[in-house]
C-alpha positions as CSV (number, residue, x, y, z in Angstrom):
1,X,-20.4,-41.7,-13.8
2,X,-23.3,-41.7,-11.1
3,X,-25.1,-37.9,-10.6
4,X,-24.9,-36.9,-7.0
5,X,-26.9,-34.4,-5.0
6,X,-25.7,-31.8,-2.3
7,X,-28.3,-29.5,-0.4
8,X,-26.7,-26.4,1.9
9,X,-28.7,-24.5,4.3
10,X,-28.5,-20.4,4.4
11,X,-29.8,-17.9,6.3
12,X,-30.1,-14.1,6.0
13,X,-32.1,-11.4,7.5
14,X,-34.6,-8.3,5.5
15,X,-36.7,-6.5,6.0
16,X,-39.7,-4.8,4.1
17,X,-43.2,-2.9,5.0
18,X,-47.0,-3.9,3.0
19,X,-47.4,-0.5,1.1
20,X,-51.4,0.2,1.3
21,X,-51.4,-1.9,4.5
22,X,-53.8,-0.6,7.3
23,X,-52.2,-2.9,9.8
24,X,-48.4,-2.5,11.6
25,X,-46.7,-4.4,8.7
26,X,-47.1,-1.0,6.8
27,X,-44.2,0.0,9.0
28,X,-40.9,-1.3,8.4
29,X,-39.7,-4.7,10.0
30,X,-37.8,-7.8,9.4
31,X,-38.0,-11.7,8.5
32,X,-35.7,-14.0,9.1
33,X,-35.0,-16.6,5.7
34,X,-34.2,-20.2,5.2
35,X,-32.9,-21.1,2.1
36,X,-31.7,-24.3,0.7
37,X,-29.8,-24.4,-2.4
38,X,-29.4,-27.9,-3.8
39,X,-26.3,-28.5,-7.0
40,X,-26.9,-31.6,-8.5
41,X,-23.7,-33.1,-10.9
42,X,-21.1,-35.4,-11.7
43,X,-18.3,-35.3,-9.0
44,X,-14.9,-34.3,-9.9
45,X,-13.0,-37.6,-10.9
46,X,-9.2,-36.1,-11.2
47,X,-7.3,-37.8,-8.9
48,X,-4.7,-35.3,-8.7
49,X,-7.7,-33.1,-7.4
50,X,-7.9,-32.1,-4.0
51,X,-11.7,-31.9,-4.7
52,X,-12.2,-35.5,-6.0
53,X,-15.6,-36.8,-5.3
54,X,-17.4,-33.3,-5.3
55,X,-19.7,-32.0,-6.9
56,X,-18.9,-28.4,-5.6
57,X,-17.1,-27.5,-2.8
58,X,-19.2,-26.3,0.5
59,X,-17.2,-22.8,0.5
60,X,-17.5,-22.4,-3.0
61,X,-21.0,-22.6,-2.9
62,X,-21.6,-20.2,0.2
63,X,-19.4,-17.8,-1.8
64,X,-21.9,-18.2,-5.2
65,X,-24.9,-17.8,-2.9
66,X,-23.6,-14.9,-0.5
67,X,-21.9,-12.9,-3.4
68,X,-25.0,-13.8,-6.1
69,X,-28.1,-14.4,-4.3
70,X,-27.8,-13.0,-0.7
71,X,-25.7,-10.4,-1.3
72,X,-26.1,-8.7,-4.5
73,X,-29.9,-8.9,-4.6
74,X,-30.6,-8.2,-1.1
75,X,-27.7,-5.9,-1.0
76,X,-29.3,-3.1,1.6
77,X,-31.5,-5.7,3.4
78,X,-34.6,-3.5,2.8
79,X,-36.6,-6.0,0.2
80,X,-38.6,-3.0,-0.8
81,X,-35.4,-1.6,-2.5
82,X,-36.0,-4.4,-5.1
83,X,-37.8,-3.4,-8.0
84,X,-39.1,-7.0,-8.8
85,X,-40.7,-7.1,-4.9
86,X,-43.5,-7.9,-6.1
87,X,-42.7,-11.0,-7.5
88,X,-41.7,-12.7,-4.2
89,X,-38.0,-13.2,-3.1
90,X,-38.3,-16.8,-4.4
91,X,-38.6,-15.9,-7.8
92,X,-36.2,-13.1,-7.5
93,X,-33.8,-15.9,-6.5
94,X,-35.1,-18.5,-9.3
95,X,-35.2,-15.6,-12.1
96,X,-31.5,-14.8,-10.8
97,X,-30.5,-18.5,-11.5
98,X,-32.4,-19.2,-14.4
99,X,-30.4,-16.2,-16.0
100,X,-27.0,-17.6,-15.3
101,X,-25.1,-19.8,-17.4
102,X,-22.5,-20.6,-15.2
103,X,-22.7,-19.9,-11.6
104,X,-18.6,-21.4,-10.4
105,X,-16.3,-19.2,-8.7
């Protein structure tokens, strides 16, 4: 069985302030994100399936990211209300999926 490769786009708003910061960004404001999640797999091959040829479904796979990624880490859209800020929102996102064994709704 051949491996394909799907990519989806998200976006989601936040917001943070540079503690220490002399400049505005001290003060509170937001960013709009871009994030593109690629799932990489062998497509379903049951041909009773209404899902044959996928790898995962497109709303399955807004639901994993809104409830898992978007969502739950980034639940009060204040990025300072993360303790692992510091680490970047990329690798609170890559630490998040690097945790989870199975990510399928």
């Amino acid at each position: 069985m051949s491996i394909i490769r799907i990519t989806r786009e998200f976006s989601f708003e936040g917001a943070h302030a540079l503690g220490g910061y002399d400049g505005k960004c001290c003060h509170i404001h937001g960013h709009s994100y871009r994030m593109e999640v690629t799932v990489t797999g062998e497509p379903v091959t049951d041909e009773d399936s209404p899902k044959k040829g996928m790898v995962i479904d497109f709303t399955d796979l807004k639901k994993i990211v809104g409830e898992n990624i978007i969502l739950v880490r980034n639940g009060l859209k204040n990025l300072n209300d993360n303790p692992t800020r510091r680490y970047g929102l990329s690798n609170i996102i890559n630490e998040y999926l690097a945790n989870k064994k199975d990510i399928s709704a």
